[in-house]
C-alpha positions as CSV (number, residue, x, y, z in Angstrom):
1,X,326.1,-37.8,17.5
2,X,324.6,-40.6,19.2
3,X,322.8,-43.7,17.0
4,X,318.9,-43.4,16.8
5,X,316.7,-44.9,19.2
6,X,314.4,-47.4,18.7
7,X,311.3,-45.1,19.8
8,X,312.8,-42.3,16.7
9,X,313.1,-45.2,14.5
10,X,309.6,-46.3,15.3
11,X,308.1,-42.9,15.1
12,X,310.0,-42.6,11.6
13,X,308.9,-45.4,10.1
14,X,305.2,-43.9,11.6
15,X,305.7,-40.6,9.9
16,X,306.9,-42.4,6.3
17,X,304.0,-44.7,6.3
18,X,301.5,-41.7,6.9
19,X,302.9,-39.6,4.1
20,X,303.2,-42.5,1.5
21,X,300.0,-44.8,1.9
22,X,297.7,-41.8,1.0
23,X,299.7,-41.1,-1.7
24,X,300.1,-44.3,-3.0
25,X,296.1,-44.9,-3.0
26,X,295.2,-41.7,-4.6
27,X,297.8,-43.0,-7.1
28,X,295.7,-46.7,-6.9
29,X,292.6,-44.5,-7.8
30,X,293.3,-42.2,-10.2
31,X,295.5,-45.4,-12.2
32,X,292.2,-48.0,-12.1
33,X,288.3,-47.4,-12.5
34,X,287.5,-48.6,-8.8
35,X,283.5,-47.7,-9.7
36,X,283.9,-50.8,-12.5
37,X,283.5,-53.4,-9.8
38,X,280.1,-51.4,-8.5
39,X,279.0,-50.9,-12.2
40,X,279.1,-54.3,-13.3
41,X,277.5,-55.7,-10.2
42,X,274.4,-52.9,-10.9
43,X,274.3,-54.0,-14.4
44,X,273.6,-57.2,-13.5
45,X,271.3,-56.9,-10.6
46,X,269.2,-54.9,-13.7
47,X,269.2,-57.7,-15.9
48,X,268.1,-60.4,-12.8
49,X,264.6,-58.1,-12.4
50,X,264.3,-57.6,-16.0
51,X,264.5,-61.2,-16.0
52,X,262.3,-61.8,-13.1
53,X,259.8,-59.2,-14.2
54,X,259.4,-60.8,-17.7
55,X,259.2,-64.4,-15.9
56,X,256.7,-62.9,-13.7
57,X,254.2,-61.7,-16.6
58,X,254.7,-65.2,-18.6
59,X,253.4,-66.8,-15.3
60,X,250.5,-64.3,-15.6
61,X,249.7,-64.4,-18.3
62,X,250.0,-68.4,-18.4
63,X,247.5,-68.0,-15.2
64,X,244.5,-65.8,-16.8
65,X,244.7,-67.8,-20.6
């Protein structure tokens, strides 16, 4: 049996990759809350115009006094 050559070896190494890197990121995202980055940055993007809305109605009010 003659030795592999480097185009099976390539198309191998193709093949593995394809089967494992979906695998190993549905792994990634069933292991770790990948929402927790986009919930923390909403929670926070809440509390800026809650802040800005409160700053906003101590200017008007300071306005009409």
């Amino acid at each position: 049996m003659p030795a592999a050559t480097a185009t099976q070896w390539l198309t191998a190494a193709a093949v593995s990759a394809g089967l494992y890197l979906p695998g190993a990121l549905l792994i990634l995202a069933l292991d770790h809350d990948l929402l927790l980055p986009l919930a923390l940055a909403r929670a926070a993007a809440q509390r800026a115009r809650q802040q800005l809305a409160t700053a906003a109605r101590s200017h008007q009010k300071g306005l009409t006094r």
